[in-house]
C-alpha positions in Angstrom: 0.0 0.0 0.0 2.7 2.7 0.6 5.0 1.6 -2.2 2.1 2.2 -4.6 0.9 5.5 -2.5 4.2 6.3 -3.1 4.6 6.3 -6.8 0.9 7.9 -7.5 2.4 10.5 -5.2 5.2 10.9 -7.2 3.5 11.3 -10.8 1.1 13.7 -9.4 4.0 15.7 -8.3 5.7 15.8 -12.0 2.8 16.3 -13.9 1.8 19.7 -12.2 5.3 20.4 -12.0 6.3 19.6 -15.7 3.0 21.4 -16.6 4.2 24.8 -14.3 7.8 24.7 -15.0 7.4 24.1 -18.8 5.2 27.5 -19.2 7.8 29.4 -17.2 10.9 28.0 -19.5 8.4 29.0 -22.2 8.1 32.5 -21.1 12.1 32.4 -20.4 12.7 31.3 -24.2 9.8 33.9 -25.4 10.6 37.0 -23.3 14.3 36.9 -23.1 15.6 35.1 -26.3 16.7 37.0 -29.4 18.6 39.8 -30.5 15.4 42.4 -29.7 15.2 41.3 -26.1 18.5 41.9 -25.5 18.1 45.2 -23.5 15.2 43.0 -21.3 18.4 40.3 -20.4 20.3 43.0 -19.7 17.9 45.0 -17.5 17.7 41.5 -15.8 21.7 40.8 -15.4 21.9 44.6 -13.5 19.6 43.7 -10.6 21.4 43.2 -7.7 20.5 40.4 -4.9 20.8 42.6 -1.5 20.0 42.1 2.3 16.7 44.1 1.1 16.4 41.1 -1.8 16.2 38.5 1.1 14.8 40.3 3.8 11.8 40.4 1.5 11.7 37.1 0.5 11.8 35.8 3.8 8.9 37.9 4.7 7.4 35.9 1.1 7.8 32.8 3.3 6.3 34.3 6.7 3.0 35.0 4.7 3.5 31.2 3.6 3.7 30.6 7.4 0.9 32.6 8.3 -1.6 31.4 5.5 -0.8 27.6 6.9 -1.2 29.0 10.6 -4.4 30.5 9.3 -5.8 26.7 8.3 -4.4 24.7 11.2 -6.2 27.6 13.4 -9.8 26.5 11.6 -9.0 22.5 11.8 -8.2 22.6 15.7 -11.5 25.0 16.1 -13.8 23.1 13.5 -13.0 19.3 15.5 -13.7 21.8 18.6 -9.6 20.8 19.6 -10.7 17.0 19.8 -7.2 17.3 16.7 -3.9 18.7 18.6 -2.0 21.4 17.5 -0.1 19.0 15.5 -2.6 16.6 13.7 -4.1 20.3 12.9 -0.8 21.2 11.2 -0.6 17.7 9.5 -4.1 18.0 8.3 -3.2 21.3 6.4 -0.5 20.6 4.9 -2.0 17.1 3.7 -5.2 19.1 2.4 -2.8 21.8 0.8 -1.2 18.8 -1.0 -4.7 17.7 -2.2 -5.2 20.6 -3.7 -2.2 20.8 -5.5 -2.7 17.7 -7.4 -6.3 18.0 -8.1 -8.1 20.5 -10.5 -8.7 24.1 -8.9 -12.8 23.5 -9.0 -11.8 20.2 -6.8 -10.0 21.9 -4.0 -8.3 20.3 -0.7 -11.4 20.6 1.6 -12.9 17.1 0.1 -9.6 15.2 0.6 -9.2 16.7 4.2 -12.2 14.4 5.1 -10.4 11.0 4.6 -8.0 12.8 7.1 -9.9 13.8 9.4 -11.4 10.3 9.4 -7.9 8.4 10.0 -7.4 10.6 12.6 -10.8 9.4 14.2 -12.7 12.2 14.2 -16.6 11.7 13.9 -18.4 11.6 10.7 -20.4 14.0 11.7 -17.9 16.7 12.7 -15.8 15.8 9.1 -18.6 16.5 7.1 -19.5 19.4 9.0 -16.3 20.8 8.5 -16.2 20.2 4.5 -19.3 22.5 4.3 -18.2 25.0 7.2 -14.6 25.5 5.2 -16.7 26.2 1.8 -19.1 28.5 3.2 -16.0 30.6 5.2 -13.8 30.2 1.5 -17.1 31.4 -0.6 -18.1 34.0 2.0 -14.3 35.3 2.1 -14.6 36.0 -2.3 -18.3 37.3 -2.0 -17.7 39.5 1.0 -14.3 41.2 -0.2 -14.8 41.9 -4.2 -17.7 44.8 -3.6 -15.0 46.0 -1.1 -12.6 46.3 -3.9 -14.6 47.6 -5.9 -15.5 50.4 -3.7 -11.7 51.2 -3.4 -10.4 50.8 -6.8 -11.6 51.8 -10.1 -12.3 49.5 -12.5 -10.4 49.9 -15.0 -7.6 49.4 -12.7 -9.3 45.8 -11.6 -9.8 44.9 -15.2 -7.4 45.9 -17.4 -7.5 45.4 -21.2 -4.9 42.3 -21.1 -4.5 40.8 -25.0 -3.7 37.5 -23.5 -7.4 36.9 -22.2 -10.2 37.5 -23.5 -13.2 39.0 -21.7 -11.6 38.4 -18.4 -14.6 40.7 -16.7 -17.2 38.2 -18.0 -15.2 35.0 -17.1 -14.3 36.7 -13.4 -18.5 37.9 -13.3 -19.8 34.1 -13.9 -17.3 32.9 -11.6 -18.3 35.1 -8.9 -22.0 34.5 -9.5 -20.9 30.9 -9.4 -19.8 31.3 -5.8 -22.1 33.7 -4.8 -25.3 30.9 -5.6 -23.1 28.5 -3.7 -22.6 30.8 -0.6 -26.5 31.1 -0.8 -27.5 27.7 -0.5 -25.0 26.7 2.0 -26.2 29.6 4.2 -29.5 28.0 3.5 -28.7 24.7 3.9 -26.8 24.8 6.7 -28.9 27.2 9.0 -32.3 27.4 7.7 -33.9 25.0 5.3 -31.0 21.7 4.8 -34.2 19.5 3.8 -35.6 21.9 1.3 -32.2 22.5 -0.3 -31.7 18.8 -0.8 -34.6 18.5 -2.6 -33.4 21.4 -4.7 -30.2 19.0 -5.1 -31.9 16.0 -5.9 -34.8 17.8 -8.4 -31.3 19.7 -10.3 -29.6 16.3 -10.6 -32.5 14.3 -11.8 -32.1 16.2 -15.5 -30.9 13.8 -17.8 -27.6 15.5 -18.6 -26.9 15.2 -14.6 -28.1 11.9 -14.1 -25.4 9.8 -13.9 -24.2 11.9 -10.6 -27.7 11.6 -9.2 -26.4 9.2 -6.0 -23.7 11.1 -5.4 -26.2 14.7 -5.1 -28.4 12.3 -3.0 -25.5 11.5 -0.5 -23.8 15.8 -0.6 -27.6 16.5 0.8 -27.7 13.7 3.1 -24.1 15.2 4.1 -25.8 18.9 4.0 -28.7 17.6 6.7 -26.2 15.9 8.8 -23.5 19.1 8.9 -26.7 21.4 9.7 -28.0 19.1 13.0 -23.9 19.6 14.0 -23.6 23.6 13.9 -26.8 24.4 15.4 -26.4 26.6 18.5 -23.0 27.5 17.7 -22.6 31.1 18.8 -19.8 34.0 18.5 -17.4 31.8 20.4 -17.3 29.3 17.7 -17.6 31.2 14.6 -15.3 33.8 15.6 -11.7 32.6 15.5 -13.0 30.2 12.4 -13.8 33.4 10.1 -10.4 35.3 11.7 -8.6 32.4 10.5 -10.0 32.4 7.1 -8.9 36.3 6.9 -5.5 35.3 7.7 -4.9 32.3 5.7 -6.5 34.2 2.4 -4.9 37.6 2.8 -1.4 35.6 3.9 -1.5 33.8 0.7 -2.2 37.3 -1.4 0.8 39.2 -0.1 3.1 36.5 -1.0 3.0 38.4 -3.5 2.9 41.9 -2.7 6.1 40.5 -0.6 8.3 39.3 -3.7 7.4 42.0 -5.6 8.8 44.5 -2.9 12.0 42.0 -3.1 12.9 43.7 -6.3 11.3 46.8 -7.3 9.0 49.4 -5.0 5.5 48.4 -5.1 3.1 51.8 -5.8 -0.5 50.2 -4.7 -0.1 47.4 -2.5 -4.0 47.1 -2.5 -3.6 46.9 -6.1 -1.2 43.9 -6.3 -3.4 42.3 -3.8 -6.9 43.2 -5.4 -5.7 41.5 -9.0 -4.5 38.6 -6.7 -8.3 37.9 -6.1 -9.4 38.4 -9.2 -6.7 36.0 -10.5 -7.6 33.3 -8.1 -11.3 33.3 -9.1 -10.2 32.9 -12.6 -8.0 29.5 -11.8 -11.3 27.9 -10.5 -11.6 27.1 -14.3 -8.8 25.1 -14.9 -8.7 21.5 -15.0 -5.4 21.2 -14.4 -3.7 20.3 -11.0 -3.2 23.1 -8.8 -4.1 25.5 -11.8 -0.7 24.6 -13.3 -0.2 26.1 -16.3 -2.9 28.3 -16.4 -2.1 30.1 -13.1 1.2 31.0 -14.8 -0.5 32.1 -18.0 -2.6 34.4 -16.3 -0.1 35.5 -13.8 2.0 36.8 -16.8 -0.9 38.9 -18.4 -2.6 40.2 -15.1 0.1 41.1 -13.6 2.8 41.0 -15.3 1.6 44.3 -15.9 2.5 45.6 -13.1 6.2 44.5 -12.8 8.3 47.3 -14.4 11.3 44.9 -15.5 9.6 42.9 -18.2 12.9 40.5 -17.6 11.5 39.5 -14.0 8.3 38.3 -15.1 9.6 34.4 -15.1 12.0 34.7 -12.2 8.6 36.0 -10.1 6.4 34.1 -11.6 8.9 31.0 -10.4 8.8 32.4 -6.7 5.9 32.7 -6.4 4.7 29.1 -7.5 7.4 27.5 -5.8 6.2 29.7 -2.2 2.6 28.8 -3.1 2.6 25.5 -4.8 6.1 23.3 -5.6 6.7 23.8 -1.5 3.8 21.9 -0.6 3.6 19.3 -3.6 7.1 18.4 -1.9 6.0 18.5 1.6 2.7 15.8 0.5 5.4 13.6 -1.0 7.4 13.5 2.5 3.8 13.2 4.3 1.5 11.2 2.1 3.7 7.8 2.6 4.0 8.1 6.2 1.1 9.1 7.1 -0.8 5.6 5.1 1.5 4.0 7.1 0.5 4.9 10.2 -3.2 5.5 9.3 -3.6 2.2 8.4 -1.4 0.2 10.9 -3.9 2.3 13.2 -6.6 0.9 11.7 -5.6 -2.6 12.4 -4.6 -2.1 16.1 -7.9 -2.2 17.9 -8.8 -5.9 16.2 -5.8 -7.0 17.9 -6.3 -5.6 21.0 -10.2 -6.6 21.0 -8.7 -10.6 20.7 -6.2 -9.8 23.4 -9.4 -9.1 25.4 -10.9 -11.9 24.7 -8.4 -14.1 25.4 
């Protein structure tokens, strides 16, 4: 079991990463080869690594930090601590994994349930905490955008970028997409669970969605069982579960904000930040793990924009994915193998103990 763990472990790793690695050689070849780049390669040979160089790319790695502190924060509080400080962290970065080798639409959350189960925590409280962790996610996007844009003008948030097409119509359906999902899990979870389950079961029966017509049955099963296990949870439960959220999102944002300031003075830092968002809605379409290849793509013509040395585009574009993405793909590969081991030599143990028992 954890030879073969092992080895889908490592070709999800290399796909994503061939997938990520290959567009940024790409850009590389693209944007710095040939005689009329030359004054782009040279721009990129003055820059100088300082103290200033690393002091902001260790804060890079602190927002890394605090975006992982930010999810261990919401696993100890969503299993109400029944998962110690550690499992928490171990969750995480196994659901961070998860993410990174499934499409962007699949997310970690799902995967964090077969986790949480090996670490014997109720089936109740699991599922609960998929559809807690979607609704604080969702509410996060549909929440901050009209605060954006309030503060920025529009223009600024969508650009005319050659490289996509429309990207206000794809970000728009996106963020209706999320905002009908926020609905019905607010719904669901603290008003009408049975009513929204039939709503489920009535959209699935269409013969298009047919095939996935058990599997809607059992999310609004899940949906009725996560509602009986939040209610009466107050202010005391709630809060550090939607501080968390803030901290984990906006920590994985500045990343950004953090390696740009590495190299070149950042103008709007609410900017930077603000076309982060609108980036990450946008990778919710692609089908590839951990957004690879697209993220990079878009990354390049979003906000690429904004770097002033058309030479660091790559190099950032590499730092960034390798703060936000390679790191934990590499950290799974580590965890994944031990962890079935343990997880599943646990499994076993109370069948021998219940014949020691006996005997």
């Amino acid at each position: 079991m954890t030879d073969k763990s092992s080895k889908v472990s490592l070709w999800k790793i290399l796909l994503p990463t061939f997938l990520g690695v290959g567009i940024i050689v790409y850009m590389f070849a693209k944007d710095l080869l040939g005689e009329e780049n030359a004054s782009q390669l040279e721009q990129l040979k003055n820059i100088d690594i300082t103290w200033h160089t690393i002091f902001w790319l260790f804060m890079a790695m602190l927002c890394m930090v605090g975006r992982d502190l930010g999810f261990t924060i919401r696993y100890r509080f969503l299993t109400d601590k029944l998962l110690s400080w550690k499992q928490s962290l171990k969750v995480t970065l196994l659901a961070e994994f998860g993410t990174a080798v499934t499409p962007s639409s699949v997310g970690g959350s799902t995967m964090a349930v077969l986790f949480l189960a090996k670490e014997n925590i109720p089936v109740g409280k699991s599922t609960a905490m998929v559809f807690t962790t979607m609704l604080l996610d969702e509410m996060f996007f549909v929440v901050t955008f009209p605060i954006f844009l309030f503060l920025i003008p529009l223009y600024d948030l969508f650009p005319e970028i050659t490289g996509i097409k429309s990207i206000i119509v794809l970000f728009v359906a996106a963020y209706c997409v999320k905002l009908l999902l926020c609905i019905l899990l607010i719904i669901g979870l603290f008003f009408k669970p049975q009513a929204v389950k039939w709503l489920i079961i009535k959209i699935f029966k269409l013969p298009f969605l047919r095939r996935w017509q058990l599997s809607a049955e059992k999310a609004g099963n899940d949906l009725i069982l996560s509602s009986d296990e939040l209610k009466g949870r107050g202010f005391s439960y709630w809060a550090p579960l939607i501080t968390a959220t803030i901290l984990s999102w906006s920590s994985r944002y500045l990343i950004v904000n953090a390696i740009f300031m590495a190299f070149f003075p950042v103008a709007d830092h609410l900017l930077v930040f603000a076309r982060q968002f609108v980036m990450w809605i946008l990778m919710i379409l692609s089908i590839t793990p951990g957004g690879s290849g697209l993220s990079e793509l878009i990354f390049k013509h979003y906000l690429g924009s904004l770097i002033p040395i058309a030479g660091l585009v790559p190099v950032i574009i590499f730092i960034w994915r390798f703060f936000s993405y390679y790191t934990y793909l590499f950290i799974g590969a580590f965890l994944i193998p031990r962890w079935i081991s343990k997880a599943f030599s646990k499994q076993k143990e109370p069948t021998g103990n219940s014949q020691l028992s006996q005997k």
